[in-house]
C-alpha positions as CSV (number, residue, x, y, z in Angstrom):
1,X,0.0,0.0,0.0
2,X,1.0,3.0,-0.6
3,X,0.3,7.2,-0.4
4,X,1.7,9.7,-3.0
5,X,0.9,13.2,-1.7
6,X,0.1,15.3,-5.0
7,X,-0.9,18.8,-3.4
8,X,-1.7,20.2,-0.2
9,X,2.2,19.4,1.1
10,X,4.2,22.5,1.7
11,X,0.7,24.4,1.2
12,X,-2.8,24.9,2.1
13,X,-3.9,24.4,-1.8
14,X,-4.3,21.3,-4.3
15,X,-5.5,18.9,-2.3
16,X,-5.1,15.4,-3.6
17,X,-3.6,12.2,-1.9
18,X,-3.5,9.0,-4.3
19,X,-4.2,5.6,-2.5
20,X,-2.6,2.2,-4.2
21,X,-3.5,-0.6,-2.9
22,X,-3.8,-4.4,-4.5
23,X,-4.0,-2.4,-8.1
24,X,-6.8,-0.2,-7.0
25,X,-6.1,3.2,-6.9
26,X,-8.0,6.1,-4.9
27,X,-7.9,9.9,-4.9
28,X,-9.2,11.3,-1.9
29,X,-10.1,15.0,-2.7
30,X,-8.9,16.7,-6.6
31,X,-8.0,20.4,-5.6
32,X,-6.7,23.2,-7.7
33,X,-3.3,24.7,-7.0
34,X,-4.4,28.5,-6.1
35,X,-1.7,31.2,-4.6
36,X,1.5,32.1,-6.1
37,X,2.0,31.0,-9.9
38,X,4.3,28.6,-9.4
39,X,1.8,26.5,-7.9
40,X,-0.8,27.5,-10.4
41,X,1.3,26.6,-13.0
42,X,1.1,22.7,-11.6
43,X,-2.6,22.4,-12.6
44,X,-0.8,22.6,-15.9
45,X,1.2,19.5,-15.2
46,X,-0.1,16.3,-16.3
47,X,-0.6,13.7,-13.1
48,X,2.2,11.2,-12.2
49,X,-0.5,8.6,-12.8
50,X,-3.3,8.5,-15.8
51,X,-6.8,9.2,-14.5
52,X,-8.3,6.7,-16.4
53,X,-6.4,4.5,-14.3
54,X,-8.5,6.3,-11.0
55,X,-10.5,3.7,-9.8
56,X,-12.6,6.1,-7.7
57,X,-12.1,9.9,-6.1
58,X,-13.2,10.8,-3.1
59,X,-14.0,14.3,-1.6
60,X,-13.8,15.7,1.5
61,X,-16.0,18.5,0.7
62,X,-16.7,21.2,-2.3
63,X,-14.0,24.1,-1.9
64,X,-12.3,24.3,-5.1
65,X,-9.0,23.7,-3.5
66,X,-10.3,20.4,-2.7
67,X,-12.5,19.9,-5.8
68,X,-11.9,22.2,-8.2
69,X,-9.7,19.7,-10.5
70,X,-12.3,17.3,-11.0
71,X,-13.4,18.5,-14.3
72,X,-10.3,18.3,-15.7
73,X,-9.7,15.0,-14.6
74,X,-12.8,13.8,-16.0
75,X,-11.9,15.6,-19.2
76,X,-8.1,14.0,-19.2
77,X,-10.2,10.3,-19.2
78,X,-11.5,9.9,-15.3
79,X,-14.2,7.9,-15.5
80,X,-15.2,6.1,-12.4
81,X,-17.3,7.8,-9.9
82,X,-16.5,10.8,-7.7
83,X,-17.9,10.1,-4.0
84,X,-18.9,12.7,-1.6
85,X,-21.6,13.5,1.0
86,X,-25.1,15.1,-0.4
87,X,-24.3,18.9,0.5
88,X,-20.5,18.4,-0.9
89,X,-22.4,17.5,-4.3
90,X,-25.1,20.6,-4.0
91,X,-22.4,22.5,-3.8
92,X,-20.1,21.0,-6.5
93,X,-23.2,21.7,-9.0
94,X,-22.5,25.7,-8.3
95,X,-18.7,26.0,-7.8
96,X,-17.4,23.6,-10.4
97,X,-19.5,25.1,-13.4
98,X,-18.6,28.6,-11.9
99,X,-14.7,27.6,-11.9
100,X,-14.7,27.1,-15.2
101,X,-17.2,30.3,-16.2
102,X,-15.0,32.5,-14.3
103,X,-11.8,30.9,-15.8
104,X,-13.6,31.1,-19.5
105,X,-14.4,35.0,-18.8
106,X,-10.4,35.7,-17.1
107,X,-9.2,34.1,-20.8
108,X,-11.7,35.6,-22.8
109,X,-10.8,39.5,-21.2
110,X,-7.2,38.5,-20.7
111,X,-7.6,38.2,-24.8
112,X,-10.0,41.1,-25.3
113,X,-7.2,43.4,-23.1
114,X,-3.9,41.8,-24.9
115,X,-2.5,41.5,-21.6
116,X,-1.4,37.6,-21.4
117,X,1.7,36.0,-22.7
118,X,0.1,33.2,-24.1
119,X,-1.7,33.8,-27.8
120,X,-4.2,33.2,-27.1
121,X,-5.2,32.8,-23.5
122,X,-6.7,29.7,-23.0
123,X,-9.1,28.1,-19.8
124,X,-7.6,25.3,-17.6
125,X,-11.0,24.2,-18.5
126,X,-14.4,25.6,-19.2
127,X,-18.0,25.3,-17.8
128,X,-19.1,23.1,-19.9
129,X,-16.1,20.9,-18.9
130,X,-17.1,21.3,-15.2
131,X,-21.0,20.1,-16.0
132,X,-20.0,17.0,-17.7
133,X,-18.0,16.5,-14.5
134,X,-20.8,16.6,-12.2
135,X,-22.2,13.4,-13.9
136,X,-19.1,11.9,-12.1
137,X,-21.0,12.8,-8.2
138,X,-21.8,9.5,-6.3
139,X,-23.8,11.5,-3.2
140,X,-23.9,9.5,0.3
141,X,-25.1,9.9,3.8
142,X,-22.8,10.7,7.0
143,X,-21.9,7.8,8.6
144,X,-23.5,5.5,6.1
145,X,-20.3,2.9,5.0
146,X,-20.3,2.3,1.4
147,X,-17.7,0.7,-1.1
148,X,-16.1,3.0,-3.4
149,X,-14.1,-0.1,-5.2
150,X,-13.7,-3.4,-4.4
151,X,-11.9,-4.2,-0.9
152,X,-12.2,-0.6,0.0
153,X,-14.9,0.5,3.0
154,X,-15.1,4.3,3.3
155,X,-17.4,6.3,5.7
156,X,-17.8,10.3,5.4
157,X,-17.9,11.8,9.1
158,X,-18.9,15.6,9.5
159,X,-15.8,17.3,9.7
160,X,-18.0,21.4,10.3
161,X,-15.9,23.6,8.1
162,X,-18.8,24.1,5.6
163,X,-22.0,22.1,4.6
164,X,-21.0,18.6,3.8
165,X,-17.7,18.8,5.3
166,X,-16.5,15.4,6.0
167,X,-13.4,13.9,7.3
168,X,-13.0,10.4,5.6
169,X,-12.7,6.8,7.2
170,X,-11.0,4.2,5.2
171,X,-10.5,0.4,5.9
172,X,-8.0,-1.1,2.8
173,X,-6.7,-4.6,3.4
174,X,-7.5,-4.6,7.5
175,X,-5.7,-1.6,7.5
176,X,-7.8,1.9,8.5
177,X,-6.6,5.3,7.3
178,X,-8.5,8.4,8.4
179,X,-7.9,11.8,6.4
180,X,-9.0,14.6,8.5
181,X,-10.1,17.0,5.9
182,X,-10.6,20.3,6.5
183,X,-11.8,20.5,10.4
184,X,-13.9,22.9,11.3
185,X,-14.5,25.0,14.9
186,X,-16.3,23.9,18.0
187,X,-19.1,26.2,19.0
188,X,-19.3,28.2,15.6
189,X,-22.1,29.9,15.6
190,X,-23.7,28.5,12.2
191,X,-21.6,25.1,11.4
192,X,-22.3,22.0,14.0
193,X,-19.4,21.0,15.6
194,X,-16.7,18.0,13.9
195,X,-18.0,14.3,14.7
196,X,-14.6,13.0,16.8
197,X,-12.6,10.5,14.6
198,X,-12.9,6.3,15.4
199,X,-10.2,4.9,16.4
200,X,-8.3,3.1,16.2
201,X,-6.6,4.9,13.3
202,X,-3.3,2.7,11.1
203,X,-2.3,5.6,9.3
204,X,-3.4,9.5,9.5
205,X,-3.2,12.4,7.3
206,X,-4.5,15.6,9.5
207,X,-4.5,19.6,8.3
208,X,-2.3,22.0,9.6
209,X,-4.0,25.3,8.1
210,X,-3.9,27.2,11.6
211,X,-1.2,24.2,12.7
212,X,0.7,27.4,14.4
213,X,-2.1,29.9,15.4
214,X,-4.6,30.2,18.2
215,X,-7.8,31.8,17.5
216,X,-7.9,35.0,19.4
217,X,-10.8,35.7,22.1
218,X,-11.8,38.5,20.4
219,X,-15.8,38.9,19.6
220,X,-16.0,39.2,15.7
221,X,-19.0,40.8,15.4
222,X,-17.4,43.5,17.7
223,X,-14.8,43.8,15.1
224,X,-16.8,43.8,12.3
225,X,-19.1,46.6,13.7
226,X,-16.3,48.5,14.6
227,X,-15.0,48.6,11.0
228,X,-18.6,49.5,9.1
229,X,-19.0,52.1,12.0
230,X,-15.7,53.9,11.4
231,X,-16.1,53.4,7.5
232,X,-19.5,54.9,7.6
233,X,-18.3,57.9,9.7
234,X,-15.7,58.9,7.0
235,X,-17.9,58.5,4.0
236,X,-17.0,55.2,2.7
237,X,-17.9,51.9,1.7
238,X,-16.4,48.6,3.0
239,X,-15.9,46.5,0.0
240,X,-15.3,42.4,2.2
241,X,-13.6,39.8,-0.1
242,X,-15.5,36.8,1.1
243,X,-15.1,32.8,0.6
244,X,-19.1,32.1,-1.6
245,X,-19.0,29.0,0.9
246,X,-19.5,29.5,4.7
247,X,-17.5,33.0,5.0
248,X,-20.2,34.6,3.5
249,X,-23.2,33.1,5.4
250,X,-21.5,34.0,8.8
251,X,-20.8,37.7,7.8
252,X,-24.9,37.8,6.6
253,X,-25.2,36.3,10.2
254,X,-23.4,38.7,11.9
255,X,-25.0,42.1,10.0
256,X,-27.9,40.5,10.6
257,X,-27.4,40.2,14.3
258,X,-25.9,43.9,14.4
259,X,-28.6,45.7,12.8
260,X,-31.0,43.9,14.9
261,X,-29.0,45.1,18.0
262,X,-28.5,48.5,16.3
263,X,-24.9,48.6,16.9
264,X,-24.0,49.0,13.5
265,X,-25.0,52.6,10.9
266,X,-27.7,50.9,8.7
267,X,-26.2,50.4,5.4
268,X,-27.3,48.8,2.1
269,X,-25.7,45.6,2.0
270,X,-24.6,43.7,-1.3
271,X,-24.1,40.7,-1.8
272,X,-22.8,40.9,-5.7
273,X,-22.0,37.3,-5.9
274,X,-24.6,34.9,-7.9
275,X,-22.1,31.5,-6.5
276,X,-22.3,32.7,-2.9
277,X,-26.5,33.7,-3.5
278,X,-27.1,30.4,-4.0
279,X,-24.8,28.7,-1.6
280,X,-27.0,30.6,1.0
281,X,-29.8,29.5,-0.4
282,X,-28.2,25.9,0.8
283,X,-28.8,26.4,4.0
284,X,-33.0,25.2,4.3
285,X,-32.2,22.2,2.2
286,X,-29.4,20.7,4.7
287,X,-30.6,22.2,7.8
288,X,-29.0,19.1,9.9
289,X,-26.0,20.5,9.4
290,X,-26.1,23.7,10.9
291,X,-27.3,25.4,14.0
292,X,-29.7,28.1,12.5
293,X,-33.6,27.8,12.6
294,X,-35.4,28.2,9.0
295,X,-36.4,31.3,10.5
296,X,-32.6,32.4,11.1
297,X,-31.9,31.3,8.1
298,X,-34.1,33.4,6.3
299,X,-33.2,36.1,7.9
300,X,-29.4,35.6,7.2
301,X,-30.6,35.4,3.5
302,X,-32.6,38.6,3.7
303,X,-29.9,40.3,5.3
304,X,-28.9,41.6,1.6
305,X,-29.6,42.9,-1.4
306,X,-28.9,39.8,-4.2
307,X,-26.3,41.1,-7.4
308,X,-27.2,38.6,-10.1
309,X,-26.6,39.9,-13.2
310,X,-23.1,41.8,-14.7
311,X,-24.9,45.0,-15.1
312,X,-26.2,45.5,-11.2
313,X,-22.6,44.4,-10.3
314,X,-21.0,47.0,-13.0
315,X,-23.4,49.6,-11.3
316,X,-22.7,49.6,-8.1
317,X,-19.8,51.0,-8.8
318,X,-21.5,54.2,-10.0
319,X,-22.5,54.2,-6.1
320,X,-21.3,56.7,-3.9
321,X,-23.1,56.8,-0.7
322,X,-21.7,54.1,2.7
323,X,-22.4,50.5,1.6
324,X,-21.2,47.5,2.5
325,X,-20.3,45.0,-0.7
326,X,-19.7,41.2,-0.4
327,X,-18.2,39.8,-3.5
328,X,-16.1,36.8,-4.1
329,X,-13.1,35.7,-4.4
330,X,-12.3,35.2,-0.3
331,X,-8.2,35.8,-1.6
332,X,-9.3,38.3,-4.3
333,X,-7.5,36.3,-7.0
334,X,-9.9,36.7,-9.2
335,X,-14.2,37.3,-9.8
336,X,-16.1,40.0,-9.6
337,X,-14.4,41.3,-6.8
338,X,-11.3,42.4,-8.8
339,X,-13.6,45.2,-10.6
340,X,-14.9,46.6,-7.1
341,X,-10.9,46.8,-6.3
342,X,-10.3,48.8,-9.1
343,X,-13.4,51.3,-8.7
344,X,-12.6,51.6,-4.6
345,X,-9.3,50.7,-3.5
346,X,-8.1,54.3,-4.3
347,X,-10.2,56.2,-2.3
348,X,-9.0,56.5,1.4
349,X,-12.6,56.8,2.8
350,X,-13.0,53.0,2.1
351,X,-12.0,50.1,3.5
352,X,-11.0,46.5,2.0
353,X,-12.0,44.0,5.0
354,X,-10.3,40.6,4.4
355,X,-12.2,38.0,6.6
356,X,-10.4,34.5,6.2
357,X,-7.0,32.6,5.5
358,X,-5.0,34.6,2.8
359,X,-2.9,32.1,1.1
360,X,0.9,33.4,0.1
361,X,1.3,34.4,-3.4
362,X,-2.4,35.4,-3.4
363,X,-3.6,39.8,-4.0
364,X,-5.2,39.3,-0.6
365,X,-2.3,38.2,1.3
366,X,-0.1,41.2,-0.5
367,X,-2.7,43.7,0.3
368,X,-2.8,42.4,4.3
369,X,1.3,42.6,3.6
370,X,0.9,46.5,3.1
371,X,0.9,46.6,-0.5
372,X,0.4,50.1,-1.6
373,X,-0.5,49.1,-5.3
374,X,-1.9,45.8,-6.8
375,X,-2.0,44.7,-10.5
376,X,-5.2,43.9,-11.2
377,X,-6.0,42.8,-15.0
378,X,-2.8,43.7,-16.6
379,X,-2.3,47.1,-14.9
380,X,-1.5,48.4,-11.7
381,X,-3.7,49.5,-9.4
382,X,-3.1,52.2,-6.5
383,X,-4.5,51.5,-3.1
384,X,-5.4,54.2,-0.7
385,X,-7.9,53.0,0.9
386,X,-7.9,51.4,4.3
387,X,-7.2,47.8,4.5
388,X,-8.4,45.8,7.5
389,X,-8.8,42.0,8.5
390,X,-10.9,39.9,11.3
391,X,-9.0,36.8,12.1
392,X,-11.2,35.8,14.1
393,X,-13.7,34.4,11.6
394,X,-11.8,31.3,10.3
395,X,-13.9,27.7,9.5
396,X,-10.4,26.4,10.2
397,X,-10.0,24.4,13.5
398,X,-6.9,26.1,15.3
399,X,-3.9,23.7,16.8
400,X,-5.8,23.4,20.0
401,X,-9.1,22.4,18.3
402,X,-7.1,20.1,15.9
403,X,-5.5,18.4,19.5
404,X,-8.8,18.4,20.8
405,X,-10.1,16.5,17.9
406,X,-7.7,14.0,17.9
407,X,-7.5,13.7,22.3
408,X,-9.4,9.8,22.3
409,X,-7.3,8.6,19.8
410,X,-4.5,6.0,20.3
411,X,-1.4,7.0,18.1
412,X,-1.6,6.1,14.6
413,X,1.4,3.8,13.6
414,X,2.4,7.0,10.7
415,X,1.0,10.6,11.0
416,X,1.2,12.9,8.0
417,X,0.4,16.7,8.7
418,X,-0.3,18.1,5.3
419,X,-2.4,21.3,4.3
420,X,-0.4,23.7,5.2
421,X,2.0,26.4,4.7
422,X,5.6,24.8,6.3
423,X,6.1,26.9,9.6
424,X,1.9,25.5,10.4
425,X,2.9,22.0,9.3
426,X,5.6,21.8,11.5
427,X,4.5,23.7,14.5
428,X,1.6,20.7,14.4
429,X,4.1,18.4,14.2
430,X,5.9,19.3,17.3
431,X,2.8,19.8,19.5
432,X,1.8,16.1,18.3
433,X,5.1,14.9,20.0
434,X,5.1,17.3,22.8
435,X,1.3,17.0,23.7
436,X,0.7,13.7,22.6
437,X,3.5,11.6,22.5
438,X,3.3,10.7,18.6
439,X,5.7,10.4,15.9
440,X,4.4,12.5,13.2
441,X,6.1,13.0,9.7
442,X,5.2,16.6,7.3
443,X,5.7,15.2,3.8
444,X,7.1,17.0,0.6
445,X,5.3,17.1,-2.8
446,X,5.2,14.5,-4.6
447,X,6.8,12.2,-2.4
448,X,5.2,8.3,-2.0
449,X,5.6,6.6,0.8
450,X,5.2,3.0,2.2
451,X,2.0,1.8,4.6
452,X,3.9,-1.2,5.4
């Protein structure tokens, strides 16, 4: 048996670990590279291994860093079936065809402008790539065990993080693997808290996105109203990249909660994003999975004003009184977003409020760096106005919830921590030993290893 780590080693992007076992072979979760361009260029690269020679992929949930290659792999010659829990499919229906629309319209404008390299500027793949994916989705329950290929029992355990988070049980030839996935917080105020792994556990593969960080105390909704308040007072708007999956329902949840306690100026919200509209809409179909009563829900939903089409996005820009605008991308790396950046970053009465994990190489983490200019479709870009963060708001599990997570379970024979950048990977790695006695490995890419 053995494990070939193909993303998500050395970095919190490109999630894919490939499984070989008795000539089957298994990818659990088919992420795109995202961040600085030398790991975008690797969704260029052809796989070590062909994907018609995938006997089944697995998913851990629907953030394209986790799922976004699927289309492509279905379009290189995948064709066996791509498992995953109900909401994890629900959402793969939006973001996949939206990945390839958004990556369609970046060539398309990158070829209108004459700003790329390449003649001409062409999609990793399109949307109509991404739909013929989706035929691909095998949905199953939490906690229901299920055979994804023969001599291969898999269960799907929720994991918080997002809707249809799961953290992924696997028993291969009597031995049991358990991949953590991306774990989410206890006591979030929307997601339900992470279902503690089963031991006992052969081999594990945890995340280390926060492997080196504590959540602070701080309120974020504190934090939040403090910003819009001192925006407001100035003149300005707050323009908040936001994640169209779970960031954005929690900061609709907290305006909402704000303007109903009037601690916040009442102003127009937007939400310009049509991906993140209808991943709130999500949240009455798979109500089990989150804390919020359909009245709450509602309410969260109501909370702003819905930006569907190009032209209501295009004119809000014309805008000049205090708003508050949601658009994706959470990094700003790409979307509508990167217009409202253009239109607002210059004007010192705003602020740009980044509200989750900014991976390196990414236009959020360089504007968080102090960047006084960005380069935003081919040109640059000055930025005056404020920029501000909330750290507080992260679907990420810090070290102590990870520890917390994994406190009933015996140590694994080999522990891989994987998903993050290298200082979080390794901090992990040492409070594994110090706090818990076990031997844990942080493994490069591309390397395959032995499960002997």
């Amino acid at each position: 048996m053995h494990l070939t780590f193909l993303g998500a080693a050395g970095t919190v992007t490109g999630s894919k670990y490939l499984l070989e076992a008795g000539g089957r072979r298994l990818l659990i979760d088919c992420g795109l590279f995202q961040g600085y361009k030398q790991l975008r260029l690797q969704n260029w690269a052809p796989l070590p291994v062909d994907p018609a020679g995938i006997d089944a992929v697995l998913l851990t949930h629907a953030h394209i860093d986790h799922s976004g290659y699927l289309p492509l792999l279905v379009k290189n010659g995948f064709g066996g079936r791509a498992w995953c829990t109900a909401a994890t499919a629900a959402l793969c229906e939006i973001l996949l065809p939206d990945s390839g629309y958004l990556q369609e319209q970046d060539a398309e404008y990158a070829n209108r402008k004459g700003f790329s390299k390449h003649r001409p500027a062409l999609p990793l793949y399109d949307k109509q790539d991404a739909i013929d994916a989706l035929q691909a989705l095998e949905p199953v329950a939490f906690d229901r065990p299920f055979t994804p290929c023969e001599g291969v029992r898999a269960r799907f355990r929720p994991a918080g993080h997002i809707l249809g988070a799961a953290s992924l049980e696997l028993e291969v030839e009597g031995r049991r693997l358990l991949f953590s996935g991306d774990l989410g917080r206890r006591d979030d105020p929307i997601m339900q808290d992470p279902s503690p792994p089963s031991p006992p556990v052969d081999y594990l593969v945890v995340e280390s996105t926060y492997g080196n960080r504590s959540h602070p105390d701080s309120d974020p909704a504190q934090e939040l109203a403090e910003v819009i308040n001192r925006t407001a007072a100035r003149g300005g708007m707050v323009l908040i990249p936001a994640f169209a999956v779970g960031r954005t329902q929690e900061l609709l949840y907290y305006i909402h909660q704000l303007k109903q306690q009037r601690a916040i100026v009442d102003l127009p919200v937007f939400l310009d994003s049509p991906m993140a509209i209808n991943v709130s809409e999500l949240l009455a179909r798979f109500a089990a999975e989150h804390r919020l009563s359909a009245a709450q829900a509602r309410a969260v939903c109501d909370t702003a004003t819905y930006v569907r089409a190009r032209e209501e996005s295009m004119a809000l820009n014309a805008r000049t009184h205090p708003m508050i605008i949601i658009s994706a991308s959470g990094m700003a790396t790409g979307g509508r977003v990167l217009h409202h950046l253009k239109a607002r970053a210059g004007n010192p009465h705003n602020t740009i409020l980044f509200v989750g994990y900014q991976a390196g190489g990414t236009r959020g983490a360089a504007l968080l760096d102090g960047a006084r200019e960005t380069k935003i479709h081919g040109g640059y870009v000055n930025v005056a106005a404020e920029v501000a963060s909330i750290e507080n708001l992260s679907a990420h599990a810090d070290w102590r919830g990870i520890l917390a997570w994994l406190a009933d379970l015996p140590a694994p024979r080999r522990t891989f921590v994987s998903h993050g950048e290298p200082a979080a990977s390794d901090a992990l790695r040492l409070r594994l030993r110090e706090r818990l006695g076990w031997t844990a490995e942080v493994p490069t890419h591309g390397q395959r290893v032995e499960l002997t």
